[in-house]
N, C-alpha and C positions, 0 to 999 in steps of 0.2 A: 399517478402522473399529475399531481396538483398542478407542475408547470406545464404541462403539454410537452414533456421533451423526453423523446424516446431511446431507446435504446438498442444503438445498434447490435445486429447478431455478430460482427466479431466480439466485441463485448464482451457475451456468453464462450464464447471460444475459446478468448486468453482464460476466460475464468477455468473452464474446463484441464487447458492447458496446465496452468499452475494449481491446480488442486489433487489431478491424479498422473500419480507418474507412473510409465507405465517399465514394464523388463525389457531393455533391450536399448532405450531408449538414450541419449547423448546426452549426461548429463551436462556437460558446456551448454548444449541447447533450451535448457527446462530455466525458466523465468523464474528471477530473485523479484521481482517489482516488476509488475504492471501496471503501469497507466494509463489512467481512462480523461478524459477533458472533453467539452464540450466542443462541436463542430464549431468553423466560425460563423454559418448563419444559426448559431446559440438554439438549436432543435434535436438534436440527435446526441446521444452520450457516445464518445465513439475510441479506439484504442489511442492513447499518446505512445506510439511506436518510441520515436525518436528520444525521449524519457524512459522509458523503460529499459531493464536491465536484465540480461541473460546471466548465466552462473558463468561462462567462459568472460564477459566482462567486467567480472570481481575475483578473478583466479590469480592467488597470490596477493590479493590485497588485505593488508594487514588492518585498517579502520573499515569492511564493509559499512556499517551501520553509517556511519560520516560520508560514507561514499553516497548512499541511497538517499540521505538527506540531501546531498548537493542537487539533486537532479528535479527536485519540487521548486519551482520558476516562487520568486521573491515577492510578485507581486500581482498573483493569478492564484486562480483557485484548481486543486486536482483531487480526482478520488484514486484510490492505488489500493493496490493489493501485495501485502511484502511478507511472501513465503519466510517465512523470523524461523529461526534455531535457537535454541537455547538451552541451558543444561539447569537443570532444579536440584536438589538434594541427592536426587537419587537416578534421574535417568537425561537423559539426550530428548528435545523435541521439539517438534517441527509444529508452527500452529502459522494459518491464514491470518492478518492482519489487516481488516479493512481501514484504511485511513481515508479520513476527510480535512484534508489540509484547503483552510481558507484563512491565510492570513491577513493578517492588520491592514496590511498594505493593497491589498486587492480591493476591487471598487463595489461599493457598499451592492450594485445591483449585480452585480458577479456574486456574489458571498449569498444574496435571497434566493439566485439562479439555483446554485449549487443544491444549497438549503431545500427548496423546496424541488426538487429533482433527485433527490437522495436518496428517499422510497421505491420509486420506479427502478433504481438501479439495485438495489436491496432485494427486492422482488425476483428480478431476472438473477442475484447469488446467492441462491437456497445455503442454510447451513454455514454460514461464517459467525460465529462465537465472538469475537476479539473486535471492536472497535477502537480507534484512537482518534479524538479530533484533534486536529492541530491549530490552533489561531496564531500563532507566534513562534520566527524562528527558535527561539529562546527555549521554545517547548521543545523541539526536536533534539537539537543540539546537543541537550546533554536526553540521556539513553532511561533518564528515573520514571519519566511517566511515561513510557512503553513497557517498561519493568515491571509497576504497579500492577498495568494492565492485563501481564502474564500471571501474573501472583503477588507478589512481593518482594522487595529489595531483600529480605531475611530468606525467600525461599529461591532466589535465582541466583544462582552462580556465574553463569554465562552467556554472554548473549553473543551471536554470530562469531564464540570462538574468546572469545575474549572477557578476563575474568571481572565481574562487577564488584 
């Protein structure tokens, strides 16, 4: 907590939430993207409800990936977690993606905030493999450096349905 900025327990919850799913369960209800943003008195890491994205609100959408992009604000920083599908060579899989999207545009002490508050929330989600940072829409937009970071463009066939 280099910043002093903590982390609220829903936080842990959505992570909970989108990490295990359990039988029985609705999958319209099971979180594609959760978003986390800072409280606005800038202390508390806390859920971005209103950004985040359930599976019944990408049901039939033909660009998810482009969909989940749009929802990261142009010129603010967010940390998200984006339950990603994808198919390799050989099988179907489903991997956590922690992203740290702090783009160009967002204000230089926003982007330190973030930065040095990253650990603390890292801490409170044991077990996430897959980082992606994002500094620039450009990055997002096209699907290569999330590809990378699953494997490789050579070894991924598909990402959320759709062939690479």
């Amino acid at each position: 907590m280099a910043s002093g900025v903590i982390v609220d327990d829903g936080v842990v919850t959505a992570y909970n939430e989108i990490k295990v799913h359990h039988a029985g369960e609705v999958v319209g209800d099971r979180y594609k993207l959760v978003m986390f943003r800072l409280s606005d008195d800038d202390k508390s890491i806390i859920v971005d409800e209103e950004n985040s994205v359930r599976m019944k609100d990408i049901e039939g959408e033909g660009e998810v990936f482009k969909r989940l992009i749009e929802k990261f604000p142009l010129n603010d920083c967010r940390y998200a977690l984006y339950d990603c599908c994808y198919r390799n060579k050989d099988t179907e899989k489903a991997d956590l993606v922690f992203i740290m999207w702090a783009p160009d545009e967002a204000s230089l002490k926003k982007k330190m905030l973030y930065a040095s508050s990253k650990g603390a929330l890292r801490k409170k989600l044991q077990g996430l493999k897959i980082e992606w940072q994002v500094n620039d829409l450009s990055d997002a937009k096209d699907s290569s450096a999330l590809i990378e970071k699953l494997g490789s463009r050579g070894s991924i066939k598909e990402l959320e349905g759709k062939t690479v």
